[in-house]
N, C-alpha and C positions, 0 to 999 in steps of 0.2 A: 504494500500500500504506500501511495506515496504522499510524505507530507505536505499538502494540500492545504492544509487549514495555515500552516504557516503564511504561507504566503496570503491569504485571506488577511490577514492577521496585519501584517505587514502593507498591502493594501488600502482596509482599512484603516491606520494610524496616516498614512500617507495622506487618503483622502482628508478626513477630520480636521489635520495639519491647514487643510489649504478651505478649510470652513469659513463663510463668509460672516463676518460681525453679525452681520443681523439674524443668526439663529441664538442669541443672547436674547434673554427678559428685561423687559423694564425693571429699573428699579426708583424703589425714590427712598432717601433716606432724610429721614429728618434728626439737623445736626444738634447736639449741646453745644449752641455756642456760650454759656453761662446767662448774660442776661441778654434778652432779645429772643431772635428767630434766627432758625438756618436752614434752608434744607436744598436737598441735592437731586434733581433727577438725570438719570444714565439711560439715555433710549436704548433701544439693539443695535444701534449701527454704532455707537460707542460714543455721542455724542454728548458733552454735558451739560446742564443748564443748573445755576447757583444762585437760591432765593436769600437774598442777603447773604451777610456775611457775618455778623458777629461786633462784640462792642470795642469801640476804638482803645487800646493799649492794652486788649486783653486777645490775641489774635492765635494763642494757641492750640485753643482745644478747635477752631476749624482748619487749620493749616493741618494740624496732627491730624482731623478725623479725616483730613481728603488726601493726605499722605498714605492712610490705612487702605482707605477704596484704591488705591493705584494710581490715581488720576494725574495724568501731566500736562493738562492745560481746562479751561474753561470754554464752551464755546457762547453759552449768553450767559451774560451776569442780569438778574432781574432786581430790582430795587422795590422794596415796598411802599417805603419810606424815607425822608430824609436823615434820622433821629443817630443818632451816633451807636445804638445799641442794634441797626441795623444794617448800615453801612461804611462802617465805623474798621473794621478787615479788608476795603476794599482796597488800599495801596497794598498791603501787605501778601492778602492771597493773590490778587492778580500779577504781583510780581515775581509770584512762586511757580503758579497754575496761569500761562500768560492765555486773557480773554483774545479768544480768533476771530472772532464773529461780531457781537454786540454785546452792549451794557441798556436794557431797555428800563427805562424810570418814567415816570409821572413829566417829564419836563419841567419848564420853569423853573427858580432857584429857592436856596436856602439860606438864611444867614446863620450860617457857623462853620466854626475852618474848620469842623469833621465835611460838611457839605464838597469843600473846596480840595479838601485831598479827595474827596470822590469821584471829583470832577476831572479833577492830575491824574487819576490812576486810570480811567476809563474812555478820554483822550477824545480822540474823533470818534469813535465807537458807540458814544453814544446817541442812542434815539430814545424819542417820546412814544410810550405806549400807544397803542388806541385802542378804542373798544373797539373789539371782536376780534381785533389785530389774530393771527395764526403766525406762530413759528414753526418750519418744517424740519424735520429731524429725522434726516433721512433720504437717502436718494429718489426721486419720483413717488414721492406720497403726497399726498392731495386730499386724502379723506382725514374729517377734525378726527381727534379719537373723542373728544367730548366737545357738545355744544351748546349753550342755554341759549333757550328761544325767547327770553327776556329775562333782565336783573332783578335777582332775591332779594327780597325784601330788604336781605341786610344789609347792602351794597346802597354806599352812600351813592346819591345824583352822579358825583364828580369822580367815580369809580373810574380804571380801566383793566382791563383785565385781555389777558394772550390766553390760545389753546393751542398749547405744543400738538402738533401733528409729527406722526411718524407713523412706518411700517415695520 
């Protein structure tokens, strides 16, 4: 008999090997960046989007926790708000994890120098949200993966809000 199954064996790792990203799951992880909000989503095609960042001069439990995920760059940085417990890491991660893509925010400005390193750190890159706005994530995907056909009740007038798309 000949060994057969070897080479099967061997085939399959070969192929697996040359597996396209997007047989990967989404993931979303939401970070401890101590006071504020963080969180993380990883499409299948390996792309990342970072909901804030964490409070200004406390920048290491998000650098640490997106050191752990693997991650070697950002592709949207998303801004909640201007408040220093929210974007207050964005010099620091994006210099770490460099943003490829965009940094999308509310527009308009803020006064405070947390606001103005956010602004340093995220360059030309940045744009103003819109409603209904879609981020696509992913090569040739077109369908929202969610969509509200009007704003929740709890969504102030002067809301915006993005739906990442991806396949």
């Amino acid at each position: 008999m000949r060994p057969t199954w070897r080479w099967s064996v061997v085939l399959s790792l070969a192929l697996l090997g040359t597996a396209p990203l997007q047989a990967q799951t989404l993931q979303l992880h939401f970070m401890d960046v101590g006071q504020g909000d963080g969180a993380v989503l990883i499409a299948p095609g390996g792309q990342v989007v970072l909901f804030d960042d964490g409070l200004l001069n406390n920048c290491d439990k998000p650098v640490g926790y997106l050191r752990g995920l693997g991650i070697d760059h950002v592709d949207y940085h998303i801004a909640s708000h201007y408040h220093s417990d929210h974007i207050g890491c964005a010099g620091e991660v994006l210099g770490r994890f460099p943003l490829t893509t965009a940094a999308i925010d509310r527009g308009g400005s803020y006064h405070s120098s947390t606001y103005v390193l956010y602004v340093d750190a995220v360059k030309e890159k940045r744009r103003t949200g819109q409603a209904g706005q879609r981020i696509v994530l992913g090569a040739g995907s077109a369908r929202p993966v969610a969509k509200r056909a009007t704003p929740s009740p709890e969504c102030a007038s002067g809301s915006r809000g993005a739906v990442p798309d991806f396949q």
